[in-house]
C-alpha atoms as an extended CHARMM CRD file, in Angstrom:
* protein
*
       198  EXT
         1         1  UNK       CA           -172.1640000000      -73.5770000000      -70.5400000000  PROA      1               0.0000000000
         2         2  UNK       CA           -174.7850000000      -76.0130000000      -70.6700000000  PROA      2               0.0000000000
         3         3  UNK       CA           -176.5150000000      -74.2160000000      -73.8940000000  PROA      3               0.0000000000
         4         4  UNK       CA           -172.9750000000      -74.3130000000      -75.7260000000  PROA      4               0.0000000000
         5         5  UNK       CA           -173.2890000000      -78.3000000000      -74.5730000000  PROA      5               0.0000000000
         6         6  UNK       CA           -176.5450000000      -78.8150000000      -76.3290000000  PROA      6               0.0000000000
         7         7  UNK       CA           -175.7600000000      -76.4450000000      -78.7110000000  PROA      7               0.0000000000
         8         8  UNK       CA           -172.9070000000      -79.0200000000      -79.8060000000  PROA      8               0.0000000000
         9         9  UNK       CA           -174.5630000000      -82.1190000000      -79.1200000000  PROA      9               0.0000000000
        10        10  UNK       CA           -177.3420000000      -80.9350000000      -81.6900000000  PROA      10              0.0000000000
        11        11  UNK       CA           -174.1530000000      -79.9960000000      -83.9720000000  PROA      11              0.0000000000
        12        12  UNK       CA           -173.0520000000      -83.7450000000      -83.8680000000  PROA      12              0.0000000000
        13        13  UNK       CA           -176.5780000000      -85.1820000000      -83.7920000000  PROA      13              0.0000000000
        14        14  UNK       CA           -177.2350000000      -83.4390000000      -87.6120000000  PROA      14              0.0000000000
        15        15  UNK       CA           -173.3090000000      -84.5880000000      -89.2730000000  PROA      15              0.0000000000
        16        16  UNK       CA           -174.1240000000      -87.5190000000      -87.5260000000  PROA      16              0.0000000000
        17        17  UNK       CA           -177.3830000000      -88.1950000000      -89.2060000000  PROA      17              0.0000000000
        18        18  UNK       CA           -175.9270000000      -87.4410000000      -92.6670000000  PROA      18              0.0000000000
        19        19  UNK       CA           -173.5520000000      -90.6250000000      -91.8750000000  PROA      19              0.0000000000
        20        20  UNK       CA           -170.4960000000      -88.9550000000      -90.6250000000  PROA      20              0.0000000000
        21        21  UNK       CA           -168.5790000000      -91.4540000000      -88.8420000000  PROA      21              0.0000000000
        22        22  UNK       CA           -166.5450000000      -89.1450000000      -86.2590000000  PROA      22              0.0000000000
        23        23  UNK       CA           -169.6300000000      -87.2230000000      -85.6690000000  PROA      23              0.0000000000
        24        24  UNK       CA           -171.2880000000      -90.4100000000      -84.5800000000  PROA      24              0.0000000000
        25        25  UNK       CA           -168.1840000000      -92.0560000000      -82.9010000000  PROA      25              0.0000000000
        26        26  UNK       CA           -167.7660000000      -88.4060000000      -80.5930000000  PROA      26              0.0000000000
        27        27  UNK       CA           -171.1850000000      -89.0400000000      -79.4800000000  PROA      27              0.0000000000
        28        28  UNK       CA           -170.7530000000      -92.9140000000      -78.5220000000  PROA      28              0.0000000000
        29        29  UNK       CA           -167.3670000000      -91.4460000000      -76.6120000000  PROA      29              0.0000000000
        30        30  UNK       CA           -169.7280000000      -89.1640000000      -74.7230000000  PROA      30              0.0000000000
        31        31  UNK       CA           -172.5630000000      -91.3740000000      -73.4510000000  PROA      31              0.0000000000
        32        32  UNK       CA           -170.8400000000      -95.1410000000      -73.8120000000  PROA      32              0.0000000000
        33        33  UNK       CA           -169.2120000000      -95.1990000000      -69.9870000000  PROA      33              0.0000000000
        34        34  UNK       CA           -172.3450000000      -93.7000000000      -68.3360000000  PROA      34              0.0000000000
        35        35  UNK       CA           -174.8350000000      -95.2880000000      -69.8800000000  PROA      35              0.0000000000
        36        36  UNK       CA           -172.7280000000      -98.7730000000      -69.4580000000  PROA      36              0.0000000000
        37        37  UNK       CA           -172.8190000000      -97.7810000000      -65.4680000000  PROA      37              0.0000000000
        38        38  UNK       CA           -176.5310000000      -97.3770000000      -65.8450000000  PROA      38              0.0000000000
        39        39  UNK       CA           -177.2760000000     -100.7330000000      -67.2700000000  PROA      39              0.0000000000
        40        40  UNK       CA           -174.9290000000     -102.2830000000      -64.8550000000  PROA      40              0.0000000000
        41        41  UNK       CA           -176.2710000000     -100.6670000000      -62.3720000000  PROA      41              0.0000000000
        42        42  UNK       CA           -180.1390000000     -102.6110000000      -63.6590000000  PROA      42              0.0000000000
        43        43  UNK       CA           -178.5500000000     -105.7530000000      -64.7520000000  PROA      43              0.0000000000
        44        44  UNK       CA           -175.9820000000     -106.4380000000      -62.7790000000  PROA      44              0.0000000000
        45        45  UNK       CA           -173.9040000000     -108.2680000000      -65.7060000000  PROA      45              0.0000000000
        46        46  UNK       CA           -170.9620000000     -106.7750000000      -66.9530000000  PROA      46              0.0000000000
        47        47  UNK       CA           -171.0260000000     -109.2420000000      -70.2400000000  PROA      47              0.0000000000
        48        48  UNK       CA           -175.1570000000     -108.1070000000      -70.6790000000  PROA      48              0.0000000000
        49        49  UNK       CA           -174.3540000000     -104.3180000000      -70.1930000000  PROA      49              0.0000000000
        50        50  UNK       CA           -171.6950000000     -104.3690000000      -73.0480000000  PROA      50              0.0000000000
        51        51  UNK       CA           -173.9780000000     -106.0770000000      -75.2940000000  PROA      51              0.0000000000
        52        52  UNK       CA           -177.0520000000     -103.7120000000      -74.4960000000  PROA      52              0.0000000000
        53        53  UNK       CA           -174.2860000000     -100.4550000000      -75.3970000000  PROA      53              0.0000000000
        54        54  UNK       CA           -173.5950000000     -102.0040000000      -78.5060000000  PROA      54              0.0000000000
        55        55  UNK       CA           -176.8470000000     -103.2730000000      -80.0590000000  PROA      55              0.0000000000
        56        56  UNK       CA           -178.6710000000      -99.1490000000      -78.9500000000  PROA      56              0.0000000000
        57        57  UNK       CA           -175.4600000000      -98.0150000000      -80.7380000000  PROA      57              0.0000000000
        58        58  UNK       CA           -175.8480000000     -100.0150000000      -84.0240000000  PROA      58              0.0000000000
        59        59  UNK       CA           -179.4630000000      -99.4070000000      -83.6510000000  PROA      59              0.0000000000
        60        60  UNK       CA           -178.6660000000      -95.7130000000      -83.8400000000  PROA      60              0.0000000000
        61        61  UNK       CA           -176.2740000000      -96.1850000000      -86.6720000000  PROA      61              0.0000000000
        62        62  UNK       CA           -178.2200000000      -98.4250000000      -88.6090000000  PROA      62              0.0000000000
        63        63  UNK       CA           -181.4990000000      -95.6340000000      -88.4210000000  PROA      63              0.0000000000
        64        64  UNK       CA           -178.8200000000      -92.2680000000      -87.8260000000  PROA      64              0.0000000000
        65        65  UNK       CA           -181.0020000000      -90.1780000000      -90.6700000000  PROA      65              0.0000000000
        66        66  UNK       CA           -183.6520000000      -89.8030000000      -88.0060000000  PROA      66              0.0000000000
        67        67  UNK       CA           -180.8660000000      -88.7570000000      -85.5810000000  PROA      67              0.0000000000
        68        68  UNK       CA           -181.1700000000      -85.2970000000      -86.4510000000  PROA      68              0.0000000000
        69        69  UNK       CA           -184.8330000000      -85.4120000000      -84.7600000000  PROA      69              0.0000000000
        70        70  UNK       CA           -183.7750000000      -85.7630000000      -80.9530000000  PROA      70              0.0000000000
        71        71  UNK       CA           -184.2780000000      -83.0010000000      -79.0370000000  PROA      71              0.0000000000
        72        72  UNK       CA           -182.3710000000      -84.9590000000      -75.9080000000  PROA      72              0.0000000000
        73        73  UNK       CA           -180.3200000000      -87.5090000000      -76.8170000000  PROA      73              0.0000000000
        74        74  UNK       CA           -179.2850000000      -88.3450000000      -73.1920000000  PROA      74              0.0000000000
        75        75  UNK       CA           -182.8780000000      -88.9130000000      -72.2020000000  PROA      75              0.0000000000
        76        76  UNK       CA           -183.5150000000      -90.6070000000      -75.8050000000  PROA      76              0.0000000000
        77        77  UNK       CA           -180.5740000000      -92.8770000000      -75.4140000000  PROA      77              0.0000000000
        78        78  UNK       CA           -181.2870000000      -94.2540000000      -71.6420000000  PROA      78              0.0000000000
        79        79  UNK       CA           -185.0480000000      -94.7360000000      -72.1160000000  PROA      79              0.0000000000
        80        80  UNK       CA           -184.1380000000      -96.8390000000      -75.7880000000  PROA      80              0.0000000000
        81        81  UNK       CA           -181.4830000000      -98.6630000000      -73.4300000000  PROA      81              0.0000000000
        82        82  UNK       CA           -184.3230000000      -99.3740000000      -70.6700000000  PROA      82              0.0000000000
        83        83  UNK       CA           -186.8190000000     -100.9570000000      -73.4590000000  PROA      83              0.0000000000
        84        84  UNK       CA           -183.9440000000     -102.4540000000      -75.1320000000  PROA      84              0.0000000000
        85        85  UNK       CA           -183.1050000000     -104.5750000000      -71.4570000000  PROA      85              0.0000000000
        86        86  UNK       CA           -186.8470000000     -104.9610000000      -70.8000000000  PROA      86              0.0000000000
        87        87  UNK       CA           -187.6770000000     -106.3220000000      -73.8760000000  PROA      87              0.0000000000
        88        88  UNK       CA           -184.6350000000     -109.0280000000      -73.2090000000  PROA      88              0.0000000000
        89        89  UNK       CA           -185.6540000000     -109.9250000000      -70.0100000000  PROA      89              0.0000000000
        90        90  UNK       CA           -189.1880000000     -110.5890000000      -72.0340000000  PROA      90              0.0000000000
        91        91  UNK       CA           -187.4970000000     -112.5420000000      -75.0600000000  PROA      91              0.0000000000
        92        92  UNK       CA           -186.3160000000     -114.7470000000      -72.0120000000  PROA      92              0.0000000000
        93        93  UNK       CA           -188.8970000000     -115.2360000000      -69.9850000000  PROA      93              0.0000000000
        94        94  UNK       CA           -190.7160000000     -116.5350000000      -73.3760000000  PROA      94              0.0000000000
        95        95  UNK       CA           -187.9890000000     -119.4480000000      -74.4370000000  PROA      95              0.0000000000
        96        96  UNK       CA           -188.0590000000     -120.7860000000      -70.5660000000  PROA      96              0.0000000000
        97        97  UNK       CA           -191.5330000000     -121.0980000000      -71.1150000000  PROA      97              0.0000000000
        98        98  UNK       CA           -190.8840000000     -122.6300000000      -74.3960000000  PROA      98              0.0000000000
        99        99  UNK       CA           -188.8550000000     -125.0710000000      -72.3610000000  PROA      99              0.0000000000
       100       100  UNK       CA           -191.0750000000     -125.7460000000      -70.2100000000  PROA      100             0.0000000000
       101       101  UNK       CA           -194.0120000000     -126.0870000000      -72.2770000000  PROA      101             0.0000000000
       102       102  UNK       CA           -191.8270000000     -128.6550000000      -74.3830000000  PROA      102             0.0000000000
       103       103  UNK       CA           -190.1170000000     -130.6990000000      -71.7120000000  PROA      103             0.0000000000
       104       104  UNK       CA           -193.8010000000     -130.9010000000      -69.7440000000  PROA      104             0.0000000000
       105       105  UNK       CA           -195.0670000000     -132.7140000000      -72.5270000000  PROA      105             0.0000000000
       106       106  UNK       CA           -196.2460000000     -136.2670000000      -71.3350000000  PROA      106             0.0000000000
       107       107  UNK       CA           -194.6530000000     -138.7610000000      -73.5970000000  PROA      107             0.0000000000
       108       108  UNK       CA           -197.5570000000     -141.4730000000      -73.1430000000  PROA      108             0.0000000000
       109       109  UNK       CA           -199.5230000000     -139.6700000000      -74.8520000000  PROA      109             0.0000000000
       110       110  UNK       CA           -197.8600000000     -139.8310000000      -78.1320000000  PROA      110             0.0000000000
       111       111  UNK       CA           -197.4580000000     -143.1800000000      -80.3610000000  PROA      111             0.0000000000
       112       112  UNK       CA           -194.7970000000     -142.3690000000      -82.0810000000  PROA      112             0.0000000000
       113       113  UNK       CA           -191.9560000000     -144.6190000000      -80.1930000000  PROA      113             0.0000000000
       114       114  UNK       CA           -189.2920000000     -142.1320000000      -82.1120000000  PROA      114             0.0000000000
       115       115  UNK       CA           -190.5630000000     -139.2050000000      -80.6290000000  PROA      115             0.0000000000
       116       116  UNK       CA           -190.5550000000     -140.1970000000      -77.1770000000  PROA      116             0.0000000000
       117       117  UNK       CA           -187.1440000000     -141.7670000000      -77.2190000000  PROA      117             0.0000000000
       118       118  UNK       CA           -186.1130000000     -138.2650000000      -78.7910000000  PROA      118             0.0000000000
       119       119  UNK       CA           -187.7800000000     -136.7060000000      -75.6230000000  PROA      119             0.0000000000
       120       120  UNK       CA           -187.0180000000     -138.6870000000      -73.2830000000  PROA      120             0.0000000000
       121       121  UNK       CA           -183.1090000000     -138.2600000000      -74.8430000000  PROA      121             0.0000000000
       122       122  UNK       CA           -183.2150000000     -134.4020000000      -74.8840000000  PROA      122             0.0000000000
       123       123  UNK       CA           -185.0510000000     -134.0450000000      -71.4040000000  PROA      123             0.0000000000
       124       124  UNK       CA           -181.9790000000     -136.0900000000      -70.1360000000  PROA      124             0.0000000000
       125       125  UNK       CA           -179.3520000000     -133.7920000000      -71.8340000000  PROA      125             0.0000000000
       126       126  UNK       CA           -181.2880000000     -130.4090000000      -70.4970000000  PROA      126             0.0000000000
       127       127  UNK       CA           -181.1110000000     -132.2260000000      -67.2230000000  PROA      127             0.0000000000
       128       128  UNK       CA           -177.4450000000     -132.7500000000      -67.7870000000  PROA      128             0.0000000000
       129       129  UNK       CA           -176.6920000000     -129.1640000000      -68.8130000000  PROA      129             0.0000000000
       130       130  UNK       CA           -178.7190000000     -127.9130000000      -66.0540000000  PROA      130             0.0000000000
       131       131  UNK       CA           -176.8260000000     -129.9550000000      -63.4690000000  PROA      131             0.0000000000
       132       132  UNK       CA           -173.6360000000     -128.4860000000      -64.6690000000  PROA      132             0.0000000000
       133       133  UNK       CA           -174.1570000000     -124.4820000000      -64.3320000000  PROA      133             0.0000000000
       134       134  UNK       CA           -172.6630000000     -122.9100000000      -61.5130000000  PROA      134             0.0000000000
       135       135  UNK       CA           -174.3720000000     -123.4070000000      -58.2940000000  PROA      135             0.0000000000
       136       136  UNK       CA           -176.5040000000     -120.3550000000      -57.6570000000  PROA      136             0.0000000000
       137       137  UNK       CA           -177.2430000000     -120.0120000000      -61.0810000000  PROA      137             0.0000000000
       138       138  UNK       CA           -178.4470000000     -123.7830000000      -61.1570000000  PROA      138             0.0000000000
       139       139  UNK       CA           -180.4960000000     -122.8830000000      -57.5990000000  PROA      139             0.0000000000
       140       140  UNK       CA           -182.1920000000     -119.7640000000      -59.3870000000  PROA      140             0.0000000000
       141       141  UNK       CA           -183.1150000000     -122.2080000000      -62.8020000000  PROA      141             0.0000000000
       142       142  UNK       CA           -184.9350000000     -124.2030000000      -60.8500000000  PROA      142             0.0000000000
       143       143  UNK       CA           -186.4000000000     -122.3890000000      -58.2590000000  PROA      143             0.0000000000
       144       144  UNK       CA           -187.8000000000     -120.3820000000      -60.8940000000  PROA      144             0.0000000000
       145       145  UNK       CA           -188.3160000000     -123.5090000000      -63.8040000000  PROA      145             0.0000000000
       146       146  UNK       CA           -189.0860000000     -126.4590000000      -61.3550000000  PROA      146             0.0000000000
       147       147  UNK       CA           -190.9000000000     -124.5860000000      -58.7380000000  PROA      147             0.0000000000
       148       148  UNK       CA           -192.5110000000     -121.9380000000      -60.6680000000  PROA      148             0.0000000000
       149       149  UNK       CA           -191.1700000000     -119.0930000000      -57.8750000000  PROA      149             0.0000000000
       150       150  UNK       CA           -191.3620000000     -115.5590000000      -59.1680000000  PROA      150             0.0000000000
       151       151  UNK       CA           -188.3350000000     -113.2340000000      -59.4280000000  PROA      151             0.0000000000
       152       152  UNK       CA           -188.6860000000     -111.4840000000      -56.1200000000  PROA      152             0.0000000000
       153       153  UNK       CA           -189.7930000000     -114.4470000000      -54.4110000000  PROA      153             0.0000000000
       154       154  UNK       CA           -186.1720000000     -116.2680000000      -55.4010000000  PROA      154             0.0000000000
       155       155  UNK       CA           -184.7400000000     -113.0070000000      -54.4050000000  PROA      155             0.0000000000
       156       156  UNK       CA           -185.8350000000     -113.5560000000      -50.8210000000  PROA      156             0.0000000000
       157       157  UNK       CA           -185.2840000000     -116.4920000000      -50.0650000000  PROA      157             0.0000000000
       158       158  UNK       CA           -181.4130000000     -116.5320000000      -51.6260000000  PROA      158             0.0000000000
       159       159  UNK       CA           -181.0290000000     -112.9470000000      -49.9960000000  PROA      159             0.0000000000
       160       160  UNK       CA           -179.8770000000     -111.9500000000      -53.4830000000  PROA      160             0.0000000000
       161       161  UNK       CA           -181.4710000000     -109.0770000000      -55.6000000000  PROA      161             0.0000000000
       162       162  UNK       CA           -184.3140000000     -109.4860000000      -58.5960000000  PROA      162             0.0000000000
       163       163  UNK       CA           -181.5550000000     -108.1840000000      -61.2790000000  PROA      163             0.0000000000
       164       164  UNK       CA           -179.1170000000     -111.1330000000      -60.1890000000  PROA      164             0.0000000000
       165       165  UNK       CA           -182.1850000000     -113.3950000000      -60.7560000000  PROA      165             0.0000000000
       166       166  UNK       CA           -182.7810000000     -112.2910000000      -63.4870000000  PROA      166             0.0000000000
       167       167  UNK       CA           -179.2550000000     -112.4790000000      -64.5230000000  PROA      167             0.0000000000
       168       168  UNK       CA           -178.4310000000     -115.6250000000      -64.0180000000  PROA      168             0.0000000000
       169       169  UNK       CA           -181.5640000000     -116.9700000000      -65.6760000000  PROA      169             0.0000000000
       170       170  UNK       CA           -180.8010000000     -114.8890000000      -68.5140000000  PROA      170             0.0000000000
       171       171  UNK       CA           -177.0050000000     -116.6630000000      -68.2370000000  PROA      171             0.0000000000
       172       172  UNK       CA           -178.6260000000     -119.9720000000      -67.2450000000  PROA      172             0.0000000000
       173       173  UNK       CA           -180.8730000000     -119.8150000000      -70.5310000000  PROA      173             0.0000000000
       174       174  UNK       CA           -177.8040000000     -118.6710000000      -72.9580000000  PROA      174             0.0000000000
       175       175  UNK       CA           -175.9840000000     -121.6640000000      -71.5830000000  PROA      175             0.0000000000
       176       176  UNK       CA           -178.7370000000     -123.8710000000      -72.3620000000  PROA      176             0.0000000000
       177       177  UNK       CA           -179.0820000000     -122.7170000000      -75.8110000000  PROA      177             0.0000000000
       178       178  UNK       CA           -175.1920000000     -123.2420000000      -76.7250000000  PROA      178             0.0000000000
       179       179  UNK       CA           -175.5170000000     -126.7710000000      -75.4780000000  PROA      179             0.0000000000
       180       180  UNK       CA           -178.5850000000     -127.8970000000      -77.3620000000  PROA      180             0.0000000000
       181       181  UNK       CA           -176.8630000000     -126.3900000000      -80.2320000000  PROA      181             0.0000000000
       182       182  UNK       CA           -174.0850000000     -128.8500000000      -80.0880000000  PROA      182             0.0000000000
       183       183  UNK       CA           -176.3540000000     -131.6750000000      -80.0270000000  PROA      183             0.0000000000
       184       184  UNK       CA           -178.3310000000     -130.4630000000      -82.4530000000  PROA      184             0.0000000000
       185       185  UNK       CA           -177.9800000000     -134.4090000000      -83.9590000000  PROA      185             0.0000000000
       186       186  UNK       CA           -181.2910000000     -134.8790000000      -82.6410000000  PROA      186             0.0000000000
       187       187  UNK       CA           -184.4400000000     -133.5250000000      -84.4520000000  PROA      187             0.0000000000
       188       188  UNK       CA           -186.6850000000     -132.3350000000      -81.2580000000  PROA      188             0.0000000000
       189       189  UNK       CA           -183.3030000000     -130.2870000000      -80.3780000000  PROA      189             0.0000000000
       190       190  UNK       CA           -183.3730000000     -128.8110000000      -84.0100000000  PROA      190             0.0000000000
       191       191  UNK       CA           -187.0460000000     -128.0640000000      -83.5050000000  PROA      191             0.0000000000
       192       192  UNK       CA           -186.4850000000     -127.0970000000      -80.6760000000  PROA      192             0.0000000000
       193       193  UNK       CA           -183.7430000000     -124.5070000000      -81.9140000000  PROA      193             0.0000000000
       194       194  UNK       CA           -185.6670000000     -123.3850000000      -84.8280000000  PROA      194             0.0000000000
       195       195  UNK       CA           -189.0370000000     -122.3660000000      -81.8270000000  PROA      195             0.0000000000
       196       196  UNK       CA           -186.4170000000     -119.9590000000      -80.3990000000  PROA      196             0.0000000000
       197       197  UNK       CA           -185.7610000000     -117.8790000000      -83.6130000000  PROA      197             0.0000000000
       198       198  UNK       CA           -189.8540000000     -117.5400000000      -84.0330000000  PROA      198             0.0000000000
């Protein structure tokens, strides 16, 4: 039974990597619902789980010549889906420092009156957005942003786990980018916005 499995997988893996669409679409039927449980299960976000299913499966779709080439898809698909999440979480953890490193900077020290009214006008609006997440999200920000507390230390002291830290940093930061977007009028926002696609 389980060699007629594989045998069929490998079957859908090769139409699949000559671009046929039902093929591929079979295969996402398969996998989609337990790899979805897996990444909830590590993120804790329904909304990030979805996302993370979709971009491996486009990611397959968009390379699906080399398809042909797995020998275990199952194994090939959950450890892509683990690097996938971990290199998130890392794409994260660099823009809050971006914010940080940005709103740290010590206006005094520049001349240019401009500037630091545009600073001192942004730093109010991220303190604005900030002030308006949702309460434990808004704790975790800046525990983590204000206080410099690591994951697990946040964990333990708002008896929640490290993937809902994470989480709601991750939320916290997607938040923070749709607002500066909207007041984008101002050009350390725009610069600001243009260090994040770097």
């Amino acid at each position: 039974m389980l060699a007629q499995t594989v045998s069929h997988e490998k079957a859908l893996l090769l139409l699949a990597s000559k671009a046929d669409e039902n093929a591929f679409s079979t295969l996402f039927h398969l996998y989609k619902h337990k790899l979805y449980a897996y990444l909830l299960r590590l993120t804790e976000s329904e909304m990030l789980a979805e996302d993370i299913v979709q971009d491996v499966f486009m990611k397959l779709w968009n390379d699906h010549e080399t398809l042909s080439e797995i020998d275990n898809f199952g194994g090939y698909l959950f450890r892509m889906s683990k690097n996938h999440l971990v290199n998130h979480f890392r794409r994260m953890s660099h823009e809050t420092l971006i914010i940080s490193e940005l709103f740290l900077v010590n206006p005094s020290s520049s001349n240019h009156t401009e500037e630091i009214i545009s600073l001192k006008e942004t730093e109010k609006l991220l303190e604005d957005i900030i002030d308006k997440l949702p309460a434990q999200q808004k704790s975790v920000y800046r525990l983590s942003r204000h206080e410099g507390r690591t994951h697990d230390e946040i964990a333990n002291l708002m008896k929640i786990s490290p993937n809902t830290v994470k989480n709601h940093i991750v939320q916290a930061m997607a938040t923070i980018r749709t607002q500066l977007r909207r007041h984008s009028d101002t050009l350390l926002v725009m610069a600001f916005i243009a260090s994040l696609k770097k």
